[in-house]
C-alpha atoms as one frame of an Amber mdcrd trajectory, in Angstrom:
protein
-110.884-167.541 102.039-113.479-167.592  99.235-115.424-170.536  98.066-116.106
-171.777  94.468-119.897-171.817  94.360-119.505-173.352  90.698-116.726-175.779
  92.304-118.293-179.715  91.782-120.444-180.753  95.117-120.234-177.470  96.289
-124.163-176.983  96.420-125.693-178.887  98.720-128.604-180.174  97.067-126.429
-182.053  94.662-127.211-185.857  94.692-124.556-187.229  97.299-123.432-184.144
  99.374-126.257-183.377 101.264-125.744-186.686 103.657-121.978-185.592 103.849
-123.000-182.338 105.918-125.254-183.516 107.807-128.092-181.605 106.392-130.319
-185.038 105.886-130.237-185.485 109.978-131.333-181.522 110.176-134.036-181.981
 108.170-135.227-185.704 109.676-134.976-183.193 113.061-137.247-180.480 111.803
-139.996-182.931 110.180-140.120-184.582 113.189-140.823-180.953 115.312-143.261
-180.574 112.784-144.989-183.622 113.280-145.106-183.322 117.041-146.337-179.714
 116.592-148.840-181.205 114.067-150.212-183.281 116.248-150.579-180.632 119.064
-151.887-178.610 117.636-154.518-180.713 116.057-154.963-182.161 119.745-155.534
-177.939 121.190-158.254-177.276 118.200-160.174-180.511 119.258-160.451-179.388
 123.024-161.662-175.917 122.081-164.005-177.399 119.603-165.035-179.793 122.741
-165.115-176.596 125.309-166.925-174.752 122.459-169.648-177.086 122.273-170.241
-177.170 125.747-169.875-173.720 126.236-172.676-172.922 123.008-175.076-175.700
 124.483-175.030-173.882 128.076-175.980-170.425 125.953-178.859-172.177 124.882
-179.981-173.974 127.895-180.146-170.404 129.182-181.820-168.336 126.413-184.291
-170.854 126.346
């Protein structure tokens, strides 16, 4: 069973096919993972950057 790569709407990022399979839901599906892993990660750095702080100004205290 071969397929006709040059056959009409056989590409998917032709104007009008990509709905038909499906593939605009898929990639709705992965910017939204990417979005929640955005904002996870964004929400991990400002903890350690919180920690961090703490952790530098309680080197100080002590040195001093």
């Amino acid at each position: 069973m071969s397929q006709a790569i040059n056959a009409p709407a056989a590409q998917t990022g032709q104007t009008g096919v990509s709905g038909e399979n499906g593939s605009d839901a898929a990639i709705a599906a992965m910017e939204a993972a990417f979005d929640r892993a955005i904002a996870i990660a964004a929400d991990v750095t400002a903890r350690r950057m919180e920690g961090g702080s703490a952790l530098d100004a309680a080197r100080t205290r002590l040195s001093n």
